[in-house]
Structures are given as C-alpha cells and as structure tokens.
N, C-alpha and C positions, 0 to 999 in steps of 0.2 A: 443455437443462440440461447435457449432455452436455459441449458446448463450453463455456459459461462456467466449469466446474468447470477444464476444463484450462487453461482465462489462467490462473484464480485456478491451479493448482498450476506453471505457469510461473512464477508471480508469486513462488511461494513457493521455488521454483529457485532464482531470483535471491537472494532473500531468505540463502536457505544459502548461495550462493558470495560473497555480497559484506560480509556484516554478521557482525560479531564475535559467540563462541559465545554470551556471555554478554546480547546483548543479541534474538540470533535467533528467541527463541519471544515473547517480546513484540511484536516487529515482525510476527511471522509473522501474531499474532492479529490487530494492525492492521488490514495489508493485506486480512485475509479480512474484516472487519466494513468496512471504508473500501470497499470495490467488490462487497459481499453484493447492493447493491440495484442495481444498474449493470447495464443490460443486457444482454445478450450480444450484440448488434449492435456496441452501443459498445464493447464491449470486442475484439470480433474487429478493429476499424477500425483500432485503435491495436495500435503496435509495443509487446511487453512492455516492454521499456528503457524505455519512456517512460511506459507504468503506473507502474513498479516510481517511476523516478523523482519524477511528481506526489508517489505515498504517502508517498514518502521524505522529502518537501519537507513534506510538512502533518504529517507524524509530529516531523520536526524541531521547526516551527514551532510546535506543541500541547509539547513538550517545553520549553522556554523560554518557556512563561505561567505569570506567577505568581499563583498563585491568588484568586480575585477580581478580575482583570484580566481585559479582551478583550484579544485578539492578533487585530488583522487583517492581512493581506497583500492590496495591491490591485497 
C-alpha cells in the first residue's frame, strides 16, 4: 500500500508543477479516484510522466462530453 500511495502522490507532484492553480484540486481528485483501483504492480511498471499523462488525456476527454452524449476514444 505503501508504494501505491507514493505514484499516486508523485502523480499529484506532477499534478502541482504542470496544471494551473485554478483548476489543480480538481484534477488532483481525478487522478487519485482514476488509479484508486490500479494495482501497485501496474503502477510501479509505468514511468509517472506517462500516468500523469493517460489521466490527463481521459480528464480532457470527460471534459468535452456533452451531457447525454458518450465520448469514446479508440
């Protein structure tokens, strides 16, 4: 448990140095509910950068659906 806590607070490292003040605890909460159920294996495996990245990618993508519409990405 130990280790997943610290991706997930690398994750939220990133989260503070890259994303604007105002939109930073929303993202933060993302990130921590988007990889809550995510292994610790699979998270040791992958470079934070590229966590941080996917979340950022599906946080965008959920943010430009409009309501009653699916949004997929394939």
């Amino acid at each position: 448990m130990q280790q997943h806590q610290r991706v997930i607070e690398r994750l939220l490292e990133l989260v503070n140095e890259q994303v604007a003040e105002d939109e930073r605890q929303l993202l933060c909460d993302f990130v921590s509910h988007y990889y809550a159920g995510t292994s610790t294996a699979d998270l040791a495996e992958r470079d934070p950068a590229n966590l941080y990245g996917a979340a950022l990618a599906h946080f965008n993508l959920l943010r430009r659906r409009q309501r009653g519409t699916p949004k997929l990405h394939i």
